[in-house]
N, C-alpha and C positions, 0 to 999 in steps of 0.2 A: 586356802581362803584367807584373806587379810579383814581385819577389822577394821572399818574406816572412821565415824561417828555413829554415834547414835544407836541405829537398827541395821547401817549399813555396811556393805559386805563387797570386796570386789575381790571376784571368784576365778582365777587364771584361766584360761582353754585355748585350745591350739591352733588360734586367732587373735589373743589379746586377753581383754579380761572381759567377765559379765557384771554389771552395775547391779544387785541385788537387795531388796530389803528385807530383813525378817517377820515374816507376818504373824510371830508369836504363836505359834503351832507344832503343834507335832503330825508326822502322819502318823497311822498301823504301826509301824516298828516301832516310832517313839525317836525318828528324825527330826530333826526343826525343819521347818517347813521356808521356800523364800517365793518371792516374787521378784521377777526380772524387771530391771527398771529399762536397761539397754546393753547393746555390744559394743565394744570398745578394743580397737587396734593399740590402745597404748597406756597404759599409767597413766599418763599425763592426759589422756582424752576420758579416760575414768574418772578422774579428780574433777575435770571440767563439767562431766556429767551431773559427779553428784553435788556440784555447788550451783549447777542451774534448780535442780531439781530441790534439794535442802530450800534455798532463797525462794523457787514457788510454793511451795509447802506452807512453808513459814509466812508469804505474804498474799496466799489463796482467802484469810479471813480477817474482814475488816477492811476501813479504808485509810490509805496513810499519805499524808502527805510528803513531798520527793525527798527532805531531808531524811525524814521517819525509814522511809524505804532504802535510803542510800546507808544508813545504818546497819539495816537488818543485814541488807548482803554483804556491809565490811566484818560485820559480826561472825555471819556464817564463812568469810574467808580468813578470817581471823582464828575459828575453829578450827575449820580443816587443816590450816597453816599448824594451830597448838598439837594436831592429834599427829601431822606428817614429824613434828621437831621431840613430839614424847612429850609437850609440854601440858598434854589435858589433866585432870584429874579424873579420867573416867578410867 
């Protein structure tokens, strides 16, 4: 399982990876618990996934204008970018 941002997770299987979030849970045993976001043939179609998804997340509330919003997604690629180079603080 790789740590990507955030909550999110992309989970290898013998297809590609699974796009996963943590829903902050445990089961019966005391697992973390996730939610599948999608499937994915490649890294690189993973990262795409979770920068579509992060970017609607983030601009699901509220209403922005085009700059406001062309922000948010350089932001959110600006992260993903920090967490692929080791640059986050998280």
């Amino acid at each position: 399982m790789i740590h990507l941002i955030e909550n999110y997770y992309a989970i290898p299987n013998n297809m590609g990876f699974t796009l996963s979030v943590d829903k902050g849970k445990t089961d019966k045993e005391g697992n973390k618990t996730y939610d599948t976001i999608g499937y994915c043939g490649s890294f690189e179609e993973t990262i795409s996934l979770l920068r579509r998804k992060v970017v609607d997340q983030r601009l699901q509330n509220g209403l922005y204008e085009l700059p406001e919003a062309l922000t948010v997604i350089e932001n959110v690629k600006e992260e993903i970018k920090a967490a692929i180079t080791n640059e986050s603080n998280q």
